[in-house]
N, C-alpha and C positions, 0 to 999 in steps of 0.2 A: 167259640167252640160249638160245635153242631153236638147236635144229641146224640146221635149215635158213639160220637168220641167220648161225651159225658157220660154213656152210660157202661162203654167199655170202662173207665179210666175208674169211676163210683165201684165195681166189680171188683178192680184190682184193688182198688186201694183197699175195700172191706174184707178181700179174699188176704192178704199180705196185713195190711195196717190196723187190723184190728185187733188179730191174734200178735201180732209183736207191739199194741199197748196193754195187752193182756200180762204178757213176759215182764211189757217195760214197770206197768203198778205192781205187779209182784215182788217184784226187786227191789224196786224204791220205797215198799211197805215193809221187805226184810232187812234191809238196809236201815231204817230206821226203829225197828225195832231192836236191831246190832248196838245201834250208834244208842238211842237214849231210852230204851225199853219201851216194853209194849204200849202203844195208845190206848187210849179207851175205843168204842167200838163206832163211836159217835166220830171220832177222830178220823178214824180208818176208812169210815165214810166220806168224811167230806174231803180226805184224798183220791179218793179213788173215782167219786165226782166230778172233783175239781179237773184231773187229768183225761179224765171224759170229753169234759167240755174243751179245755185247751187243745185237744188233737183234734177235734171236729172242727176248729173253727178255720183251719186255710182253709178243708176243702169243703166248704158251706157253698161256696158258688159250683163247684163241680155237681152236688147232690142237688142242686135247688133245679126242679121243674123236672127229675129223672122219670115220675110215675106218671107224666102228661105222656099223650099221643105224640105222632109227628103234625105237626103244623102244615 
């Protein structure tokens, strides 16, 4: 994939996929507060971490080399 599609594609997905993992830990933060009461604050952390890290990691090759020049 050429750089210019990566950096189109890096745009959308942050403009789109960032704000609906934003919605998606929200939810799955009220949702378990619903389901088994409040976490501790430590807790609510390392979900919201965690979901950090797991939605970043398909498009790790799309973002990798996006702030280099063209070649």
């Amino acid at each position: 994939m050429d750089l210019k599609t990566r950096k189109r594609l890096s745009l959308l997905i942050l403009l789109l996929g960032l704000p609906g993992y934003i919605v998606i830990a929200w939810m799955l933060l009220a949702w378990i507060d619903d389901t088994w009461g409040r976490l501790p604050i430590w807790g609510e952390l390392l979900v919201v971490v965690g979901l950090g890290i797991l939605w970043i990691l398909p498009f790790k090759r799309v973002f990798s080399g996006i702030g280099k020049g063209e070649e």
